[in-house]
Every structure is written in C-alpha cells, then in structure tokens.
C-alpha positions as a Python dict, from the first residue, in 0.01 Angstrom:
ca = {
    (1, 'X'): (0, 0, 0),
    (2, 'X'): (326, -53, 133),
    (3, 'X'): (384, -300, 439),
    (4, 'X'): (713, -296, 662),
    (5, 'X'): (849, -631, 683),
    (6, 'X'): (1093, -635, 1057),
    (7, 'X'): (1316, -958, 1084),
    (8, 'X'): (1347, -1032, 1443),
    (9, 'X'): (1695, -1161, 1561),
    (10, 'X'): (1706, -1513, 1658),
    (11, 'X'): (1814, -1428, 2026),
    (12, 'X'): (1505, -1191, 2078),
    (13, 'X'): (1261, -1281, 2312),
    (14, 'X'): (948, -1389, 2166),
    (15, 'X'): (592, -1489, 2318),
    (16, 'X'): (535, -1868, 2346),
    (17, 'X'): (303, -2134, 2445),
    (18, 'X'): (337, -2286, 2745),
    (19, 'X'): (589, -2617, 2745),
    (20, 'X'): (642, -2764, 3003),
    (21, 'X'): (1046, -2854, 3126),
    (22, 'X'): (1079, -3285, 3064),
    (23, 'X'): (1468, -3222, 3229),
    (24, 'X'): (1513, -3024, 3527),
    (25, 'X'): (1786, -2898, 3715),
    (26, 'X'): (1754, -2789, 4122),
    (27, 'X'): (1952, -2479, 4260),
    (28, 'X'): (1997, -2474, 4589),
    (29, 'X'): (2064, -2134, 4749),
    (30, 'X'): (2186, -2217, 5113),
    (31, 'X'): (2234, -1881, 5273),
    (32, 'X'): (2210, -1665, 5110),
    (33, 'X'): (2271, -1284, 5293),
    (34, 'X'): (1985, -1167, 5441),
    (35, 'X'): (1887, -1101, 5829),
    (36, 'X'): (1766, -1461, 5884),
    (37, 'X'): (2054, -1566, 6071),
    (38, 'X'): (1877, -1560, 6383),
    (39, 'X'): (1557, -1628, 6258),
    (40, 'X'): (1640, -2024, 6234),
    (41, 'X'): (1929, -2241, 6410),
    (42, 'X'): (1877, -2440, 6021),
    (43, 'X'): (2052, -2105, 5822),
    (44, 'X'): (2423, -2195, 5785),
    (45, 'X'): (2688, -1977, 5904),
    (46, 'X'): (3067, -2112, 5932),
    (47, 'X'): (3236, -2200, 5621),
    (48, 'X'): (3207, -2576, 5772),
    (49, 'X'): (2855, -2581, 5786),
    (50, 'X'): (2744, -2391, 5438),
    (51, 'X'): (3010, -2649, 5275),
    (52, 'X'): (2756, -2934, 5505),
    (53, 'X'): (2430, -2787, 5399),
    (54, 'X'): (2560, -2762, 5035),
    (55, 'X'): (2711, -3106, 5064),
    (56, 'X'): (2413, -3234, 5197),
    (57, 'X'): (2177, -3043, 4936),
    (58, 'X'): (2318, -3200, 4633),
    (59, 'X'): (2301, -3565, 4788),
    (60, 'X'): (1939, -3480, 4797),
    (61, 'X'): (1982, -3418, 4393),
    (62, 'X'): (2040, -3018, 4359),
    (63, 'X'): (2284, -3001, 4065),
    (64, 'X'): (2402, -2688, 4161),
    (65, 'X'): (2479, -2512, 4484),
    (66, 'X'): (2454, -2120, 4528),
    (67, 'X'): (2671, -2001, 4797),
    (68, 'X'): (2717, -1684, 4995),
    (69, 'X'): (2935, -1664, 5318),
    (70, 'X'): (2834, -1492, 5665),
    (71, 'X'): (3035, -1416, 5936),
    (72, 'X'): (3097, -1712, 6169),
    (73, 'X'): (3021, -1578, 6495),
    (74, 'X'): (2724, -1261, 6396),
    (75, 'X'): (2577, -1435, 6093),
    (76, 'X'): (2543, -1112, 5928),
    (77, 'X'): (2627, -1143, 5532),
    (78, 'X'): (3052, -1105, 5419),
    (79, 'X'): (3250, -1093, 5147),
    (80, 'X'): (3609, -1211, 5239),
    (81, 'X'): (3747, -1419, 5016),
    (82, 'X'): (3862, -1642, 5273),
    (83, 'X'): (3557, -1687, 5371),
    (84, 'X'): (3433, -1827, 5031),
    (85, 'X'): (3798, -1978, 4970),
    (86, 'X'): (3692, -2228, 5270),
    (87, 'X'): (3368, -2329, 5150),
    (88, 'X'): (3501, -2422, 4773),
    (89, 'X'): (3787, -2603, 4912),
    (90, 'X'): (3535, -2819, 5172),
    (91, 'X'): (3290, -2846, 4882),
    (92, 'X'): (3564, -2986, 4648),
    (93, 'X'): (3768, -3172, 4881),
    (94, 'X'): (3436, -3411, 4957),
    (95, 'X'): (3348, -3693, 4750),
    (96, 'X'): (3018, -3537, 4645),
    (97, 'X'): (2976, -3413, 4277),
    (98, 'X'): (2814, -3060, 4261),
    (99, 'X'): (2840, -2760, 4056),
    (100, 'X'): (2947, -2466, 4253),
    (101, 'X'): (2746, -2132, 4197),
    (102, 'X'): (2888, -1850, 4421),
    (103, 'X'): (2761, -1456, 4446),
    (104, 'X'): (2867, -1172, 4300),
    (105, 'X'): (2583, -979, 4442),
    (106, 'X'): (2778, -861, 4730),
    (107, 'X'): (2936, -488, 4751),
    (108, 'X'): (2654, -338, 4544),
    (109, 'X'): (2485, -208, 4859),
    (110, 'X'): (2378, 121, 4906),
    (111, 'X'): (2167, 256, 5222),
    (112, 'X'): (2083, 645, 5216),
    (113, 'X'): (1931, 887, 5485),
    (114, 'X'): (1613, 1009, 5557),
    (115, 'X'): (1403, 1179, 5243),
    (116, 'X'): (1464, 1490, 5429),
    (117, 'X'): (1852, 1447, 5432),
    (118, 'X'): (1928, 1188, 5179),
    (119, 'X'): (2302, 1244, 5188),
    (120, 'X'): (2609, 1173, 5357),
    (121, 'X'): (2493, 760, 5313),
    (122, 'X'): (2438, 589, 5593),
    (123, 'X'): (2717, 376, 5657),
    (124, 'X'): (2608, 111, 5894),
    (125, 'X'): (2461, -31, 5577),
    (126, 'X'): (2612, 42, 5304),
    (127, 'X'): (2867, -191, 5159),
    (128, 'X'): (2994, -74, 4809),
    (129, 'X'): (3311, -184, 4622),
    (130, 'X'): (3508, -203, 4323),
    (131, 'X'): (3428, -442, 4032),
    (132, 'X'): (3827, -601, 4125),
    (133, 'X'): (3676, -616, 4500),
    (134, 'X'): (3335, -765, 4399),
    (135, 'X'): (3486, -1040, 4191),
    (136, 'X'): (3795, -1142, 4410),
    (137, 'X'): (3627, -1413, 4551),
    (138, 'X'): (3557, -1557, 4207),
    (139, 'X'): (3842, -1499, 4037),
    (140, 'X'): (4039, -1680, 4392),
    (141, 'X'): (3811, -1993, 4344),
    (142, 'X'): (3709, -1984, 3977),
    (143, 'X'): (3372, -2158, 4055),
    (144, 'X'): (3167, -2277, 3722),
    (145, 'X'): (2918, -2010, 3802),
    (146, 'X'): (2893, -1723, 3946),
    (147, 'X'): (2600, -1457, 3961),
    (148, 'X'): (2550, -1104, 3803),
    (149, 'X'): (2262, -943, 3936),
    (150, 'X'): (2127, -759, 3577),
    (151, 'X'): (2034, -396, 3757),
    (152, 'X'): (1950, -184, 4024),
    (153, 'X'): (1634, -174, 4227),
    (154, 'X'): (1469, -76, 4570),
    (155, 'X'): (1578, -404, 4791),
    (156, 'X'): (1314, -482, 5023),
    (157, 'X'): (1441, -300, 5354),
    (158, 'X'): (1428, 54, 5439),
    (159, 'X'): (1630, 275, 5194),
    (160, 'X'): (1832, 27, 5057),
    (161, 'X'): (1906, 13, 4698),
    (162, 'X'): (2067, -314, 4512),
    (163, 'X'): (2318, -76, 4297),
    (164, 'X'): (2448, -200, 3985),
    (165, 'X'): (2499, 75, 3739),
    (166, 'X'): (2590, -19, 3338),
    (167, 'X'): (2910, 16, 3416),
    (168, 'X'): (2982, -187, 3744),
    (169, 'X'): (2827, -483, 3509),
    (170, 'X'): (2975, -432, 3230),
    (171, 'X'): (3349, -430, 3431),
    (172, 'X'): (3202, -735, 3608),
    (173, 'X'): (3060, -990, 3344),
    (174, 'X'): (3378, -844, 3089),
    (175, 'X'): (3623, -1028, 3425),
    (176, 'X'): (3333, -1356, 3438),
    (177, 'X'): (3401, -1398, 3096),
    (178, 'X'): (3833, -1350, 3088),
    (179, 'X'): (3814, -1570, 3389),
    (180, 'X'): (3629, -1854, 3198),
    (181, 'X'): (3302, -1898, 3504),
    (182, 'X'): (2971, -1927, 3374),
    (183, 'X'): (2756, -1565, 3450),
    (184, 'X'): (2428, -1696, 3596),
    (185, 'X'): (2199, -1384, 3530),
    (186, 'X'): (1983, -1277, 3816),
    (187, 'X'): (1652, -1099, 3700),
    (188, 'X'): (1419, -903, 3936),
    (189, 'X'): (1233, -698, 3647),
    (190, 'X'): (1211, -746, 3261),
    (191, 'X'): (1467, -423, 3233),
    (192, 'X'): (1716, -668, 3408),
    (193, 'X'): (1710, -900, 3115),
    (194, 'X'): (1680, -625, 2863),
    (195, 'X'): (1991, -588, 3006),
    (196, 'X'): (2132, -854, 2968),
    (197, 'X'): (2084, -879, 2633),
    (198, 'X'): (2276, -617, 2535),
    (199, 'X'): (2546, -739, 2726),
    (200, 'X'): (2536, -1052, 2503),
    (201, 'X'): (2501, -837, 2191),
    (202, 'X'): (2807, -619, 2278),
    (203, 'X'): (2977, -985, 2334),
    (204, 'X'): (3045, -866, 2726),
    (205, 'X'): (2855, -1183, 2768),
    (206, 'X'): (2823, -1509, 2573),
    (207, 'X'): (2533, -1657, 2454),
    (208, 'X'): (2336, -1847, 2487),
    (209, 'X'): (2310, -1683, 2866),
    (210, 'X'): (2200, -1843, 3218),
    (211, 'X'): (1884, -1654, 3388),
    (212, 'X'): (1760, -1678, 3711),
    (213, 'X'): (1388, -1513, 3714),
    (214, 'X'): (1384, -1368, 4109),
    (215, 'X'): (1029, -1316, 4121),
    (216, 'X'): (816, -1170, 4478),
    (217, 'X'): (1137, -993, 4609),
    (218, 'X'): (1049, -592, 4691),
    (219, 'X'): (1032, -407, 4452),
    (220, 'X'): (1090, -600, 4202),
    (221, 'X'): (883, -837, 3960),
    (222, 'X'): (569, -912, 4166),
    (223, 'X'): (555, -1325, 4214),
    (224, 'X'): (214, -1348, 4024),
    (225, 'X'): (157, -1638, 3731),
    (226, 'X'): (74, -1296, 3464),
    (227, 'X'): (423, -1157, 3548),
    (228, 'X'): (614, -1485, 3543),
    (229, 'X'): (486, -1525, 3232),
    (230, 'X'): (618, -1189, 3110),
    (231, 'X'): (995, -1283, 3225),
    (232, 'X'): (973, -1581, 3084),
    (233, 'X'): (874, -1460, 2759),
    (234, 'X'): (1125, -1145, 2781),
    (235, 'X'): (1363, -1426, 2819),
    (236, 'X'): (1564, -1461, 2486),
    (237, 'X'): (1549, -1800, 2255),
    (238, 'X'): (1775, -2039, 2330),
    (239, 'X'): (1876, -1870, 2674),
    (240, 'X'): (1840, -2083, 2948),
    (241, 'X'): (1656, -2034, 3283),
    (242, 'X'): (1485, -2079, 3632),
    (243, 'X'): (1296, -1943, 3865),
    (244, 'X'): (1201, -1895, 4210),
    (245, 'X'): (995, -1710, 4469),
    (246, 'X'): (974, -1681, 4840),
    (247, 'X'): (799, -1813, 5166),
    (248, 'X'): (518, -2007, 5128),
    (249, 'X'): (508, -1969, 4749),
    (250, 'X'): (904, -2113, 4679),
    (251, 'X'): (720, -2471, 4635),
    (252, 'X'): (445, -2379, 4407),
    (253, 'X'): (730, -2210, 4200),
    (254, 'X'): (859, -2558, 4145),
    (255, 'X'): (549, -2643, 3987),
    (256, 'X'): (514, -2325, 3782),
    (257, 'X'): (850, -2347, 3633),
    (258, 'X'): (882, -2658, 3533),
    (259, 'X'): (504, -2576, 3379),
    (260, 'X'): (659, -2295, 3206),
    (261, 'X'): (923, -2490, 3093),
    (262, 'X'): (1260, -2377, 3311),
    (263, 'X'): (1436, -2488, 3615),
    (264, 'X'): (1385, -2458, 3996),
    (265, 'X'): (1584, -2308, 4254),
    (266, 'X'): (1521, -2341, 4643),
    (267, 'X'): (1707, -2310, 4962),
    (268, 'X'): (1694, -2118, 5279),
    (269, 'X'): (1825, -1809, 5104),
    (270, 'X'): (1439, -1807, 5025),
    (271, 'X'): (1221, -1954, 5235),
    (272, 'X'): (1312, -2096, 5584),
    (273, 'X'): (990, -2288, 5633),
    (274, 'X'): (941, -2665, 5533),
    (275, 'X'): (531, -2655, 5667),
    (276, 'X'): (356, -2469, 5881),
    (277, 'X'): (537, -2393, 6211),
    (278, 'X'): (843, -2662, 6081),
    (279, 'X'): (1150, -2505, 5997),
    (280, 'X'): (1365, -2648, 5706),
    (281, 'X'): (1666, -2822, 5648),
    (282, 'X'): (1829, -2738, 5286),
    (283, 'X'): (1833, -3131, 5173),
    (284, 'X'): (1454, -3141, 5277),
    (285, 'X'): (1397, -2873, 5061),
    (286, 'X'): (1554, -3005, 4763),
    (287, 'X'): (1414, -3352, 4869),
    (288, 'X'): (1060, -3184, 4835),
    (289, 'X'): (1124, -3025, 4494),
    (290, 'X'): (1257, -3371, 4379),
    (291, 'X'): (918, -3489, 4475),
    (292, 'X'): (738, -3278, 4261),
    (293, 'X'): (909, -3238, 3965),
    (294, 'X'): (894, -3593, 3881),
    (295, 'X'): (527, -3593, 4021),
    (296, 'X'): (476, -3415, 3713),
    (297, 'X'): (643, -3660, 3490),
    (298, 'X'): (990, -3445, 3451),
    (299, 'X'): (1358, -3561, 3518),
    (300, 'X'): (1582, -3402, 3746),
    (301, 'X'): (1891, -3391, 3617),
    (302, 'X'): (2211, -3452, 3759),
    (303, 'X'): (2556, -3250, 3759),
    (304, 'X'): (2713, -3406, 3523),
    (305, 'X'): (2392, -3366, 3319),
    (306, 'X'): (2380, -2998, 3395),
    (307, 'X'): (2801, -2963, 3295),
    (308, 'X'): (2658, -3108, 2928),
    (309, 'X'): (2327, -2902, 2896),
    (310, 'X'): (2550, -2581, 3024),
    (311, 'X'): (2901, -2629, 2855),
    (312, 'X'): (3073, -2633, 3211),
    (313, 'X'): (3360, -2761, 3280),
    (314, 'X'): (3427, -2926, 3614),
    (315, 'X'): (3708, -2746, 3830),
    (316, 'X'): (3974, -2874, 3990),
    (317, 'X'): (4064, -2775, 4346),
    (318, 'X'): (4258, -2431, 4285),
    (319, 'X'): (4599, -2416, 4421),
    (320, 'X'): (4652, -2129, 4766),
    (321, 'X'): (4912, -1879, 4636),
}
C-alpha cells in the first residue's frame, strides 16, 4: 500500500487548541460609517471631535485608533481627504501616543435596483471609486495602518453590496505595501482570508499579515462561538489577529478573543450602547474592555508595545504640499 505524504506550508492555517491571549492590544473604532449619526449625540462627527474621541480612547489604553470621517454638518459617512488629513494632524499634533488605523473601506459601495430592474444602479447609494481614489487619503497621511476589507459580500442594508473584486485589492494592498502602512485585513467570511492568503503568497502582501475577524455583520460570518472558531483557525500561523462583534455581544467578544487567543476591538463603529438604555462614550468602552481583559489575568498592551509586536514604525506629522 502506498500512502500520500502532503507537507503543509508553514503559513497555512491549521486547527488548534484553544490558548488563551496573555498580551492584548484594544482597537478602538470611533465612527465608523454607518447611519448611527443620529442615533446617539456620543457618535463623532467633525474632524475635531473624532480626533477627541480617539484622543480620549487611547488615554483609556486602546493602542490603536480606527478612524473614518463623516460629514460635519449631515453625519453621513465621506471620503475627502481633507477630511481625514484633519483628524491625523489633531491626532498627531496632541501629546497622546496612539497608533493611527484609518479605512480603506470607503468607495467600494454598490446599491442596485429592484430584482425586477436591477440595473441602471441606484445612485443615491452607491459610492464607487478608483483604487488611486480609495487610497488617497492614505497615501496623504501615511497612517501605520490602514484597512483592506478581504472581499465582497451582501452589507446589511437593502441591496447593498461591499464590492471588492480581486482586482480592486490587489491594486490596493500592491499601493499599502509601496507606501510602507501596515494592511490591517478585515474578514467577514473564511473566503476573505483565503484571500488574503494568496495575496501574501503572490507577495502583494507581506507576511506575517494583520486580521481583523468582523464577525455578526449581515451576511457575513454569523457571530456564534462554532464560527469564531472557524476564522480563527482559517487564520494562518504566525498571522496576527482580533476580533469583534456588535450590540450587546461587542463585550462578550472581549472575553472570547482573548479566550481564543487574539485581540479586541470596540468602539461606537459597533455598538453604541454602554448598558441597557445608557449610551456610550468611546473611552468608556475601552475603559470596560480594559476591565476585563485583565479580569482574566491578560495584559493590555500599550502602543509602543503594539509598534514592537507589529514592526510599526511611528510617523511623523506629514508635511501639507
């Protein structure tokens, strides 16, 4: 009898036993771009007050900030560079040390018509643009991270679809890697960081890669332990990751990824409650997830911490042309 010997590749994901994470870093996500502007007086809108809520989130002890921008006076989710030049500079120009984590989920938006007539796109919603247009904010501010959301999916509202075709992402995270900022990889289904992996292997990426499992966001991966589980163990060795969910369940998430042996992200991009009827405050989330990661006996790690662990560099305040 003849038996087939495979040799899996170091950076293949692999099932393993539960660990849990000793040294933790917090994301905060402060705005993040969906309708929930008017939902809570807490959500941040100006530049001046995401740069505050940021600000104030990593004096609580998130490591790393994740910033969209929203138009000051509707709220409703942007992408001027300005915008997101404002927010860097305030963030920078403070004397609090944070790593800066801005989108590059934005311009991937595409809302159709009815079943019945699915075409011309409807386009009060739809927002889609260039790779060069997608990453001008990045490549103005050069923060140490930015995100690259690994595929396309049904997004939660209506007929809206999160499009990010092969090639939009491999344009995208070939221009995150020329410009030297850190892809943070955002997951909604274990195809997403199938992905991702072959972005790596084609050297598009580097490796070891940044993952951030988005788990309970329609339709993607459903927010259940069974299915966190399966990200986490489609997640490759060596790669390094957190994970969140939404509402009521962002807080156990804390708990479950640190069980699981990643990182935590909160923030009102997620959840705008802080209890029952008591709407949150970005620091007060961060001060809650604080509380229970070293509850269970971990460390939550600093930026500077996070800069080692990560290979970041910190940037300097980037010159206006």
């Amino acid at each position: 009898m003849i038996v087939a010997h495979t040799h899996k590749p170091d950076d293949e994901p692999a099932s393993m036993p539960l660990e849990i994470s000793r040294d933790v870093f917090i994301t905060c996500a402060v705005t993040g771009s969906g309708a929930t502007q008017d939902r809570s007086a807490h959500v941040p809108r100006s530049p001046r007050d995401i740069a505050a809520s940021a600000i104030a989130a990593a004096k609580a002890g998130a490591a790393i900030v994740h910033c969209h921008v929203r138009d000051p006076v509707t709220g409703r989710a942007s992408r001027d560079p300005r915008l997101y030049r404002e927010v860097v500079d305030r963030i920078r120009d403070s004397a609090t040390d944070v790593v800066i984590n801005l989108t590059a989920g934005m311009g991937g938006d595409l809302v159709l018509g009815p079943p019945e007539t699915p075409l011309p796109i409807n386009p009060a919603g739809t927002d889609m643009g260039s790779a060069e247009d997608r990453m001008r904010p990045i490549a103005d501010c050069l923060p140490e991270i930015c995100t690259l959301d690994c595929g396309t999916m049904n997004f939660a509202e209506a007929d809206y679809v999160m499009t990010n075709t092969p090639g939009m992402l491999r344009a995208m995270g070939g221009m995150m890697t020329a410009l030297g900022v850190r892809p943070e990889i955002e997951a909604f289904d274990t195809g997403h960081l199938w992905f991702a992996r072959r972005l790596v292997e084609e050297g598009v990426l580097q490796g070891p890669a940044l993952v951030q499992l988005c788990m309970g966001v329609p339709w993607g991966a459903p927010n259940d332990l069974n299915t966190l589980m399966a990200m986490v163990n489609n997640v490759p060795t060596g790669w390094t990751w957190s994970a969140f969910s939404l509402g009521r369940d962002q807080m156990p998430y804390v708990a479950a990824a640190v069980l699981a042996g990643g990182n935590v992200r909160v923030g009102l991009e997620d959840n705008l409650w802080l209890d029952k009827g008591v709407l949150a405050r970005n620091e007060q989330l961060v001060e809650r997830a604080v509380g229970i990661i070293e509850r269970m006996g971990a460390r939550v790690l600093d930026p500077a911490a996070v800069r080692s662990k990560l290979g970041l560099v910190k940037r300097p305040p980037v010159p206006h042309a």
